[in-house]
C-alpha positions in Angstrom: -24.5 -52.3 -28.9 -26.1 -50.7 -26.1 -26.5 -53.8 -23.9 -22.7 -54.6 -24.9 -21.9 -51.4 -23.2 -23.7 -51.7 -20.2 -22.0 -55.3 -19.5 -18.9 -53.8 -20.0 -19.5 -50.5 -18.1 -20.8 -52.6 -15.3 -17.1 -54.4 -15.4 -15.0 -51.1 -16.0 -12.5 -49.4 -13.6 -11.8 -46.9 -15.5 -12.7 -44.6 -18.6 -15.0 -46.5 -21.3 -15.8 -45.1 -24.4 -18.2 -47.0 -27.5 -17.8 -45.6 -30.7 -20.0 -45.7 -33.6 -20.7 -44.2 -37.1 -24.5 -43.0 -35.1 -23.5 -42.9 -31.6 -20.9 -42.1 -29.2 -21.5 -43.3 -25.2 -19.3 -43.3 -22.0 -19.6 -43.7 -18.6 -18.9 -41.2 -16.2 -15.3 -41.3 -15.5 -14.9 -40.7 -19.2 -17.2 -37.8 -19.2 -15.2 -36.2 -16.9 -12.2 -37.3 -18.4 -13.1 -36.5 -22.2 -13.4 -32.6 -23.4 -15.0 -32.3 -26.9 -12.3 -31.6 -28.5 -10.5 -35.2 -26.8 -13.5 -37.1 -28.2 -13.0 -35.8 -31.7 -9.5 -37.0 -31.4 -10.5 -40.7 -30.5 -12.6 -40.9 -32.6 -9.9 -39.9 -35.7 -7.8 -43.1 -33.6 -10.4 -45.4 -33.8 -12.2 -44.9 -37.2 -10.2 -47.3 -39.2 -11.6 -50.0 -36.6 -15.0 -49.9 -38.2 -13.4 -50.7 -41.8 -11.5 -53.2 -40.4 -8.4 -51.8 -39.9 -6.1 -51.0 -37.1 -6.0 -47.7 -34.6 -3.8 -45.5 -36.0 -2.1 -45.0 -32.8 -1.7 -47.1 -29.9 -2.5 -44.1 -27.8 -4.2 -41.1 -27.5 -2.9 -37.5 -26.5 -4.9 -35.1 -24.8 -5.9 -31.1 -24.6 -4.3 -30.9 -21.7 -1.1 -32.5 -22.8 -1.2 -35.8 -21.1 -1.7 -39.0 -22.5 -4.3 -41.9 -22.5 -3.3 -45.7 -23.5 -6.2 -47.6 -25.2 -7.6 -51.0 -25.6 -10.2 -51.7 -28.2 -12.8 -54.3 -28.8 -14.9 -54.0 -32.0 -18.8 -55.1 -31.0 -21.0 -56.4 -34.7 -21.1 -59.8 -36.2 -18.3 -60.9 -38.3 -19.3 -59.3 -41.6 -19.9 -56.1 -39.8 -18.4 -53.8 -37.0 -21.1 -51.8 -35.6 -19.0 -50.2 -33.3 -15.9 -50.2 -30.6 -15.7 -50.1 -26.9 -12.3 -48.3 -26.2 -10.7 -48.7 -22.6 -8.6 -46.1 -21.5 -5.9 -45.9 -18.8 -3.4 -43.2 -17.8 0.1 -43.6 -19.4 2.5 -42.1 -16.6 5.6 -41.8 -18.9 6.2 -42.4 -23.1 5.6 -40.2 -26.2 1.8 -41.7 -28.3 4.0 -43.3 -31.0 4.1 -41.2 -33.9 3.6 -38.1 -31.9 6.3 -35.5 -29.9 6.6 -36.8 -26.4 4.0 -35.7 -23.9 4.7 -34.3 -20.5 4.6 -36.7 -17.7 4.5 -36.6 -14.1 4.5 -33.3 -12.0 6.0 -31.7 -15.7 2.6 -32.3 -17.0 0.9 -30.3 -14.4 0.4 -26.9 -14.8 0.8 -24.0 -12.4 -2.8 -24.4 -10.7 -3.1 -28.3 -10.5 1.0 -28.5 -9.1 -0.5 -25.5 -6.3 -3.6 -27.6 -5.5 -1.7 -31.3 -5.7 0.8 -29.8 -3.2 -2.1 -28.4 -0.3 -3.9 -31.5 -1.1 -1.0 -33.6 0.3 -0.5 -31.5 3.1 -4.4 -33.1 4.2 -6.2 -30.3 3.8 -9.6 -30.1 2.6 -11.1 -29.1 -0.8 -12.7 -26.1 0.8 -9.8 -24.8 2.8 -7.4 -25.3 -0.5 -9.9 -23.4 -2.5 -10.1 -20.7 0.1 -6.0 -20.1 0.1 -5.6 -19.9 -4.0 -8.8 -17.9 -4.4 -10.3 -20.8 -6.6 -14.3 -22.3 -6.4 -14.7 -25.9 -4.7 -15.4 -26.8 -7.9 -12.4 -25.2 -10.0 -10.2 -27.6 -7.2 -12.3 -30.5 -7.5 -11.6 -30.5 -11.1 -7.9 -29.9 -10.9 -7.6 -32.9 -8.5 -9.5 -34.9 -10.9 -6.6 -34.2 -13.5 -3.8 -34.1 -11.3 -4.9 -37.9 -10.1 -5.3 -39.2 -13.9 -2.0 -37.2 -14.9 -0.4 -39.2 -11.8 -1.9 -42.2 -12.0 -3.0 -41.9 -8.2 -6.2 -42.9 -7.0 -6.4 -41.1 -3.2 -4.8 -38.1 -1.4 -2.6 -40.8 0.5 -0.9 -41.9 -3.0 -0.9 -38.5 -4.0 1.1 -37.6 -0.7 3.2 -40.6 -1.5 4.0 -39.9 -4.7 4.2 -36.0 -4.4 7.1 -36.9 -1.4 8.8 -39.1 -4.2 8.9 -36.8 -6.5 10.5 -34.6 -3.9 13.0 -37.1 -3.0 13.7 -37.6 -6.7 14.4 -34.0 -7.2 17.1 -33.9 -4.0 18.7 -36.6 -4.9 19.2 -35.2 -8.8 20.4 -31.8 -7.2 22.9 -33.0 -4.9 24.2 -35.2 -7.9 24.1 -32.3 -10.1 26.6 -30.6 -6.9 28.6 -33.6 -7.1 28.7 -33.2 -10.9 30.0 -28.9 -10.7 32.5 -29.8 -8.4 34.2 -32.4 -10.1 33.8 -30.0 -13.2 35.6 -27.5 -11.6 38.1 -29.6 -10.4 39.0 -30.6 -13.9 38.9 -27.7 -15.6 40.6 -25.8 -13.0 43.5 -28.3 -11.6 44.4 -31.3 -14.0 43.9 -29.0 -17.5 45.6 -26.2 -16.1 48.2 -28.2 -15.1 48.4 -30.0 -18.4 48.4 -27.1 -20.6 51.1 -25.9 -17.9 53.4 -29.0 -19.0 52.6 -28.7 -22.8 54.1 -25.3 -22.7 56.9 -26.5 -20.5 57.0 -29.0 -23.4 57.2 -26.6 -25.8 59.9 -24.9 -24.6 62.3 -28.0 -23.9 61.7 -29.1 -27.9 62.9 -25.6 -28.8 66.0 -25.5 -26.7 67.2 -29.0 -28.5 70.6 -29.0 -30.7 69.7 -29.6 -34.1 72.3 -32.5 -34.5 70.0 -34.2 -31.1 67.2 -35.5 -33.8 66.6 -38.3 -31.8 65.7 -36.1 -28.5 63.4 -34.0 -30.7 61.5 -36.8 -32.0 61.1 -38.5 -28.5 60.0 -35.2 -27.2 57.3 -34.7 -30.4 56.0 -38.2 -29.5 55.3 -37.1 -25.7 53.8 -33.7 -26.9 51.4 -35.7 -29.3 50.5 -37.8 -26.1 50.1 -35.1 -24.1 47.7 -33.2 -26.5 45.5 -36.3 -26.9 45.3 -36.9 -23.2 44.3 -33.4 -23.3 41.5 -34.0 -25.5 40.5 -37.2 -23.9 40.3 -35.3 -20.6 38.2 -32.7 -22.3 35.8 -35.6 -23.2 35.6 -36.8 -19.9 34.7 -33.1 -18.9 31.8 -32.4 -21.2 30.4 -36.0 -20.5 30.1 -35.2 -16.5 29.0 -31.6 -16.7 27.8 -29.8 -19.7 29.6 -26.7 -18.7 28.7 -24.5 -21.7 24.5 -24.8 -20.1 26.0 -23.1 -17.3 27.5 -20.0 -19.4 25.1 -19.9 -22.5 22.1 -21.8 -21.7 20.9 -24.7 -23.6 20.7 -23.3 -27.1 24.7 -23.3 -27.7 24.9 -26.4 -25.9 22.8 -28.6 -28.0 24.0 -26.5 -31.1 27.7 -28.1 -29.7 26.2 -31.9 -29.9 24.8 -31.5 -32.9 28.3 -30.1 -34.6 30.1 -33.1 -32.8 27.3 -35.7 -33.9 29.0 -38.0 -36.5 25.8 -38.3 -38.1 24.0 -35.0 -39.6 21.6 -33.3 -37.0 18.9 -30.9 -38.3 17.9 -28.9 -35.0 14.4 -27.3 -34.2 15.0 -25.4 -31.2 12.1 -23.1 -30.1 13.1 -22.4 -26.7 12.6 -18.9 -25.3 15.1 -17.5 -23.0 16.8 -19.9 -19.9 14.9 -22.7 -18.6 15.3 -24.1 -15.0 19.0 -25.4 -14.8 17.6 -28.8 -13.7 15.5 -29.1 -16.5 18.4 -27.5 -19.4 20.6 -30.5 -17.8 18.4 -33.1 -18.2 17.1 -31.9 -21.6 21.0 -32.0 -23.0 21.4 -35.3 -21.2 18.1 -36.8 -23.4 19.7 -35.4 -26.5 23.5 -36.4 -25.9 21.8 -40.4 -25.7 19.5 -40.2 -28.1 22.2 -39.4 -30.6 24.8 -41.2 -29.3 22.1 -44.5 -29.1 21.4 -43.4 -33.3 24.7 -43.1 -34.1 25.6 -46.4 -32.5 22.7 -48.9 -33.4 21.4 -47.4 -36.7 22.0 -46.7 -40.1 20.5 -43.4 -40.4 21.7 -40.5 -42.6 20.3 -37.5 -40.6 18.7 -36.7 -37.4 16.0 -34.5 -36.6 15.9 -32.7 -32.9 13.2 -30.8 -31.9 13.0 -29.1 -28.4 9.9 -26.5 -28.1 9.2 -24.2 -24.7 5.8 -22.2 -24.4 8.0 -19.3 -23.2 10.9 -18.5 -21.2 11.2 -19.7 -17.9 8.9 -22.1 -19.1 9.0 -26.4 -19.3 9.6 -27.9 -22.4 6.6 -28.7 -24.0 7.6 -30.9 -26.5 11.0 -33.1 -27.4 11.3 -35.4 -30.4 14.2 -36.5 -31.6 
C-alpha cells in the first residue's frame, strides 16, 4: 500500500489521503489541510469502501465549515481491499448531500481570514499584515492557507481577482436591490393607492344605484370584482419584487408569510437571532420563496421542512436546508 501511495503522491496536486483498518497516511497539503477531528470524519465516509461498499457521502464537510469533494480508489487484490487513496479538492459552492448546506465563498470565511484575505490583496506582505491585526506570521500564514482552499485560489493574484469579483458581485446586487425599493415604493405608494382610491369611488357609485337599475348594479359588481383581483394580482407582483415585510419585521415574519402561502405544508426551523445584514435576509427569503415554489411545482411531496440557523445576531447564516 505504501508504494501505491507514494506513486500516487508523486502524481497529486492536491490533498491525498490512504485509509486503512492499520494505517492512515497523507501528504502534506493534506496535513495541513486535515485537523484530527476532519480525519475522523473521512474516515466514517470511507469505511464502507473496505467492505465493499460505497462512500456514504460524495463529499466531506469540514470543522471549519467548508467543504471537500472526494475521489476514491480502493488499493488490495480483488478478494480484498487493504485500503483507499481518497483525493480531495475544494468544492466552492453545494451542500455534501445529505448534509445542511455549507458556507461558501467569502460567507465561509470568518472574521480573521476575510481581514487577512482583504490586506493580502492589497499586496502586502505576510509580516506587514500580521503587524496591522496584531496576529503571529504564523497565525496569517495559516489563515491564508484556509482562505485559498475555501476560495479555491491558488496565488495572491487570484485571490485579488476574485476578492475584486466578489466586490463587483456585491455592487451590482445592491444597486439591484435599489432598483428593487424603488419600484416597491412606487407600487405600494402610487398604483394601490390609487386603486383602492377607485374601489371606494366604486363603492360609492353601486350604493347610489335605483333599485329598479338591476342591470347597472350587476355591471358595476362585475367591475368591482375585477378591480379587487387586479388588486390582488398587483399585490403579487409587489411581494415577488421586494419582500417588503424583511424591511419592517426582519426575516422571521417574512418566511413565516411563505410558509402560510405555501400550498404545500411547511414545518419551519428558524433559529435566527435578531436581524441579519439586509443583503443577506433578502437573499435568504429569495432561496426559500424558490425552493418552495420549485417543490410545489415539480414534486409530489406532502410537507416541507425549512431550516434556517444563525450563530447569533448580526451574524451569517450558518446553515439552510430546505
Amino acid at each position: 500500500m505504501r508504494e501505491e501511495f507514494a506513486t500516487a503522491q508523486r502524481r497529486a496536486r492536491g490533498p491525498l489521503v490512504l485509509l486503512s483498518p492499520t494505517t492512515t497516511l497523507g501528504n502534506p497539503a493534506a496535513a495541513r489541510l486535515l485537523h484530527r477531528a476532519d480525519r475522523e470524519r473521512l474516515w466514517d465516509l470511507i469505511a464502507p469502501v473496505l467492505t465493499g461498499g460505497a462512500p456514504a457521502a460524495r463529499g466531506l464537510r469540514l470543522v471549519d465549515g467548508s467543504s471537500l469533494g472526494i475521489r476514491w480508489k480502493p488499493v488490495g487484490d480483488r478478494d480484498r481491499v487493504a485500503g483507499v487513496l481518497v483525493w480531495l479538492r475544494p468544492v466552492s459552492a453545494g451542500p455534501v448531500v445529505g448534509e445542511a448546506m455549507p458556507p461558501s465563498g467569502l460567507v465561509s470565511l470568518t472574521a480573521v481570514e476575510r481581514a487577512v484575505a482583504e490586506l493580502v490583496a492589497e499586496g502586502l506582505t505576510n509580516r506587514v499584515v500580521a503587524q496591522r491585526l496584531g496576529l503571529s506570521a504564523s497565525t496569517v500564514q495559516s489563515c491564508l492557507r484556509r482562505v485559498f482552499v475555501k476560495l479555491g485560489v491558488r496565488s495572491r493574484v487570484q485571490l485579488a481577482r476574485t476578492l475584486e469579483r466578489f466586490a463587483a458581485k456585491a455592487r451590482m446586487f445592491a444597486a439591484l436591490d435599489e432598483v428593487k425599493c424603488r419600484i416597491e415604493r412606487d407600487l405600494q405608494d402610487g398604483v394601490q393607492q390609487r386603486l383602492a382610491g377607485l374601489g371606494l369611488s366604486l363603492g360609492l357609485a353601486r350604493a347610489s344605484v335605483a333599485p329598479e337599475r338591476a342591470e347597472l348594479a350587476d355591471d358595476l359588481a362585475k367591475i368591482a370584482h375585477g378591480l379587487v383581483e387586479a388588486t390582488e394580482s398587483l399585490r403579487e407582483i409587489h411581494r415577488g419584487v421586494y419582500p417588503a415585510t424583511i424591511a419592517g419585521r426582519g426575516l422571521r415574519p417574512a418566511i413565516q408569510a411563505l410558509a402560510r402561502r405555501s400550498p404545500i405544508p411547511v414545518q419551519l426551523d428558524l433559529k435566527v437571532g435578531g436581524r441579519l445584514p439586509h443583503s443577506v435576509e433578502v437573499s435568504v427569503y429569495y432561496l426559500v420563496c424558490e425552493a418552495l415554489a420549485y417543490v410545489a411545482k415539480h414534486t409530489k411531496a406532502s410537507v416541507v421542512d425549512v431550516c434556517v440557523a444563525s450563530s447569533g445576531a448580526g451574524q451569517l447564516p450558518s446553515a439552510f436546508r430546505c
